[in-house]
VEXMI-213453 format. One record per residue (C-alpha): residue number from 0; residue in one letter; z, y, x. Coordinates in pm, whole numbers. Each point is the difference from the previous one (the first is absolute). Last residue first. Layout:
# VEXMI-213453
n:res:c3:c2:c1
NUM:A:Z:Y:X
...
//
This chain:
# VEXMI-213453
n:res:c3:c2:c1
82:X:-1368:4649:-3575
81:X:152:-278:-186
80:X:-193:-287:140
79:X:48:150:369
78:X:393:28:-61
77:X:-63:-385:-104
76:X:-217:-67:303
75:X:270:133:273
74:X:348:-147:-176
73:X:-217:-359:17
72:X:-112:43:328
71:X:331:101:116
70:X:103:-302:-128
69:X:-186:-213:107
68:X:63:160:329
67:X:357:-84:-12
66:X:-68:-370:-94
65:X:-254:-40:248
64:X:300:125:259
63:X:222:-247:-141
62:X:-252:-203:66
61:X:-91:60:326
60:X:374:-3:105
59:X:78:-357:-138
58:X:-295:-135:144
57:X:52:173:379
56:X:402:-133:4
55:X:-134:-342:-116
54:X:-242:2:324
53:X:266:175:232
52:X:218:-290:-98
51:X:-301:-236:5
50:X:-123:122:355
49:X:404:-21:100
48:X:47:-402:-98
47:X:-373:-63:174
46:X:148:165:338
45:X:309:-226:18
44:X:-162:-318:-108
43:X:-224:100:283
42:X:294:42:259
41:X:172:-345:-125
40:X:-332:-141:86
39:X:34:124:345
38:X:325:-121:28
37:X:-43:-286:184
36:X:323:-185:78
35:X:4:-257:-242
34:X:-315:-127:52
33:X:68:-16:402
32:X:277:-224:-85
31:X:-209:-215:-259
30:X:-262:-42:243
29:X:240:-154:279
28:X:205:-184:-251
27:X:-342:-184:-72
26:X:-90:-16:388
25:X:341:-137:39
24:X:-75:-275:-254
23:X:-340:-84:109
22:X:113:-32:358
21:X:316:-215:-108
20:X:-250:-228:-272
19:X:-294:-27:327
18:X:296:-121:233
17:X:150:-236:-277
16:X:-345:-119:-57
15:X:-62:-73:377
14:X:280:-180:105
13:X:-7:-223:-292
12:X:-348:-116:123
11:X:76:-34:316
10:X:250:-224:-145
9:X:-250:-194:-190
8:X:-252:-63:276
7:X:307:-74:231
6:X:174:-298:-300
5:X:-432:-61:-23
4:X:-44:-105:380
3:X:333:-196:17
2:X:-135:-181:-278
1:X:-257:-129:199
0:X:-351:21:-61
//
């Protein structure tokens, strides 16, 4: 073999990794663009932030609401006791 025929091997060679590094590349930036513009997870981050607002919201009205009927409870049995 002449080295004629491995100076072409190896520059076919070279050819073909710098094609396969460009493709990978600008399917990389490709990805990343599309990544950045979906905003369908910035939708469901959206939704899960108001279900634990209306969440705390709900805890913090049930128990004041136990507290109140604890209380009437309370007031309800002790007039009871006394009667």
């Amino acid at each position: 073999m002449s080295s004629n025929y491995h100076q072409n091997r190896l520059a076919i060679y070279s050819g073909w990794t710098r094609v396969l590094k460009t493709e990978t590349r600008r399917l990389h930036m490709k990805f990343f663009n599309q990544l950045i513009k979906d905003e369908s997870g910035a939708t469901a981050i959206e939704y899960g932030l108001i279900a634990a607002l209306i969440a705390v919201a709900a805890i913090t009205a049930m128990g004041t609401l136990g507290n109140e009927l604890s209380d009437t409870f309370t007031t309800v049995s002790d007039e009871m006791a006394a009667a």
